[in-house]
N, C-alpha and C positions, 0 to 999 in steps of 0.2 A: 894788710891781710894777716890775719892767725895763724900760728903756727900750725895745728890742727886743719884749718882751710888751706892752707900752703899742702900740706902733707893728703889732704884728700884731691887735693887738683893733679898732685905729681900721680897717683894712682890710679885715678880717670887716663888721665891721656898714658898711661903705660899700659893699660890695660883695653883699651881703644874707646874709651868710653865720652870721650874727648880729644879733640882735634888739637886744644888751644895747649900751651904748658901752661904755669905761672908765669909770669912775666919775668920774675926775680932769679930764675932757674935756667941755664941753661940748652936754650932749643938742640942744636947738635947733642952735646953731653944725652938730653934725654931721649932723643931720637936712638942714640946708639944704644942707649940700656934696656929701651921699648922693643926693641930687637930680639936682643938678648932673651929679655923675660917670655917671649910668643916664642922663641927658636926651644928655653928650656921646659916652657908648659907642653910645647908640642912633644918634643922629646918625651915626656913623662907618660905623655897620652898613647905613645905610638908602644910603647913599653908594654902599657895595659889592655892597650886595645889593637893588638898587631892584624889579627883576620877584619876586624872592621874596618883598619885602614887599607887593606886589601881591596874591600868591598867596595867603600868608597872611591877607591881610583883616584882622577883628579879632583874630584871634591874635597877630599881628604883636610888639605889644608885651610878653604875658604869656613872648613865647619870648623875645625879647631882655632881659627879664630873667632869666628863666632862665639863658640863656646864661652872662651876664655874672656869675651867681652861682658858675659854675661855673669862670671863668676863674681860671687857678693866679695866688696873692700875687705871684710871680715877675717877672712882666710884664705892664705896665701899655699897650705898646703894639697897640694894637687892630689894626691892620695885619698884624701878626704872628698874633698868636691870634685874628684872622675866619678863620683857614686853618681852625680847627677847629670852625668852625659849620656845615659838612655834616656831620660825626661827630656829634656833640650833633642834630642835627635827626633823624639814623636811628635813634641811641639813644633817642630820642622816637616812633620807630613812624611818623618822616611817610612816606608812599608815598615810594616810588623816583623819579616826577618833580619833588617838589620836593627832594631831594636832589640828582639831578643837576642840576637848575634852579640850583641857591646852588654848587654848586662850579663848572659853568659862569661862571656871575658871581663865583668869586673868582679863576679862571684869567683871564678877562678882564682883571682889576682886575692882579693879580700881572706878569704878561705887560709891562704895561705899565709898571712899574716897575721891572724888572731892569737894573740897573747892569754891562751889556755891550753891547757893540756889535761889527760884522760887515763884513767885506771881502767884499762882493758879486761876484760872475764877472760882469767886464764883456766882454760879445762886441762886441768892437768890429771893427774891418777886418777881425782876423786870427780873426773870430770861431771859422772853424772849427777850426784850427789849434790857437787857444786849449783848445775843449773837447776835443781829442783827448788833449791833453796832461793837458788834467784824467782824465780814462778811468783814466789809472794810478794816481792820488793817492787817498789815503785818505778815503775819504764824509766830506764837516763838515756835520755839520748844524748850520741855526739854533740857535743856543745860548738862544732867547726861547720853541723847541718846544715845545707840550705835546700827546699825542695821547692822547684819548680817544675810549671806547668807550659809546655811551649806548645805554638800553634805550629811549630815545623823543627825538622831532627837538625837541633843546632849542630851538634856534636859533628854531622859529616856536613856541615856547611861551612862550620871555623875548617875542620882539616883540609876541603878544596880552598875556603879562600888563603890558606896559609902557603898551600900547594901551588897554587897562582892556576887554578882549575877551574874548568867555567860551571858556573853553578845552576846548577838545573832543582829549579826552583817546585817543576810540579812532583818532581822527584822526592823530593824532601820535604814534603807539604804534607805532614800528618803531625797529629796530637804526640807530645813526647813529655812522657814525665821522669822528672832526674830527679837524682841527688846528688849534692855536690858537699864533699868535705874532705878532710884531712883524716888521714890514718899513721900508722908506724910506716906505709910506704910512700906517703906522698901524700898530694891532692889530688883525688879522684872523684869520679861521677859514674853511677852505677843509672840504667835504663830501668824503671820499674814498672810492672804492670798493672792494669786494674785494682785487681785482688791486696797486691802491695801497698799499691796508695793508698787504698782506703784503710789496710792496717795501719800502716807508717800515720795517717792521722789518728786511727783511734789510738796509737800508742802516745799521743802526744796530751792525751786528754780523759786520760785513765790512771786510778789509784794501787793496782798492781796488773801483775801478766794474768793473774786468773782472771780479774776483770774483763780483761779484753777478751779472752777465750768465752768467758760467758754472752759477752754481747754480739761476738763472731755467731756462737751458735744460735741466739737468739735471730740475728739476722737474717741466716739460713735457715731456719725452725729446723733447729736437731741438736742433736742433745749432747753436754757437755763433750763427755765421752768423747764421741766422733768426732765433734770439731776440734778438740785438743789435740790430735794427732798432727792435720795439716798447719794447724797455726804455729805450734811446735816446732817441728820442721823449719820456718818460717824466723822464727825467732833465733834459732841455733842459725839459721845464715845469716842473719843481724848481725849478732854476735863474732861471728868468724869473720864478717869485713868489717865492724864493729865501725856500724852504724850508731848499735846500741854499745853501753860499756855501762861499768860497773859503777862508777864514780868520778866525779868531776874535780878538776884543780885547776883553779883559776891565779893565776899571776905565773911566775918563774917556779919549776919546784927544784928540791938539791939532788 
């Protein structure tokens, strides 16, 4: 047998994809480190996904093996491929809020580790001045952004299942739209409304802030003027939990 074949047999059966070892390899030796490796994937898992493991109960651990059986030879970094344990949980038929529940908590987990960071819009003296100038510049959004659209209010579902609280499902079974990102205070998730959403996209897909103010009004048929006020508004609390920002810096900065 090939060293290559050798080495993908030992990763089959560590990863349970296989019963058999190699023959040349020690059965105990590999039985103990096949242990190991599900005790520390689980680990990793329970890290990222603590309310869904709530959720789950005793299932918890028959799906984290599952899971991990199913993860490609490829990559061994768990961090990477927990992205793809709300895919595997739907592929298993869990309802829709423990789906959204686990990718909630991986967007959380992700969010906070992305290796960027952001020049905030300081209004300072010449505050208004400042934003006026911004008005013509092209929308930056949060580059930590993630906006989701959920069929139930994740947010007080992760806090009962963390709370070990019984979760009342018709309770929390309405449309909920977030944001989820990183600021100067942490990672957060703000509830937005209608009217929000549908800015927060046109802001994603517009050439400055007047643009959007023009196609706001257009929307509404009214005229620049009047819809510049409310979308304004709007934008200044962008700004202030700086969703939006000034400019973006991607790697380490000094």
């Amino acid at each position: 047998m090939q060293l290559a074949d050798i080495q993908t047999s030992i990763v089959d059966f560590l990863t349970g994809k296989s019963e058999q070892p190699p023959d040349s390899v020690s059965q105990k030796g590999l039985d103990l480190y096949r242990s190991l490796v599900f005790s520390e994937y689980q680990s990793l898992l329970e890290a990222i996904y603590p309310g869904t493991q709530s959720a789950l109960a005793q299932r918890w651990d028959d799906t984290c093996q599952g899971f991990v059986r199913e993860l490609p030879n490829t990559d061994f970094n768990v961090n990477r491929s927990a992205r793809g344990f709300s895919r595997f949980l739907e592929q298993r038929c869990h309802p829709t809020w423990i789906i959204e529940l686990s990718e909630y908590e991986y967007l959380l987990h992700s969010v906070g580790e992305e290796d960027v960071s952001f020049v905030s819009l300081a209004l300072d003296e010449r505050g208004d001045e400042v934003f006026l100038e911004v008005l013509s510049e092209r929308p930056c959004l949060n580059p930590t952004l993630s906006a989701v659209n959920y069929h139930n209010d994740i947010p007080a579902i992760l806090t009962a299942a963390l709370n070990d609280e019984e979760i009342d499902l018709l309770l929390n079974e309405r449309r909920t739209r977030l944001v989820i990102f990183r600021d100067s205070q942490g990672v957060r998730t703000l509830e937005l409304n209608d009217v929000s959403w549908q800015l927060l996209s046109t802001l994603q897909n517009t050439d400055s802030f007047i643009d959007v103010i023009s196609r706001v009004a257009a929307t509404f048929d009214q005229s620049v003027e009047i819809a510049a006020i409310p979308v304004i508004k709007e934008f200044r609390r962008y700004f202030a939990e700086e969703l939006l920002v000034r400019s973006i810096q991607t790697g380490f900065s000094d």
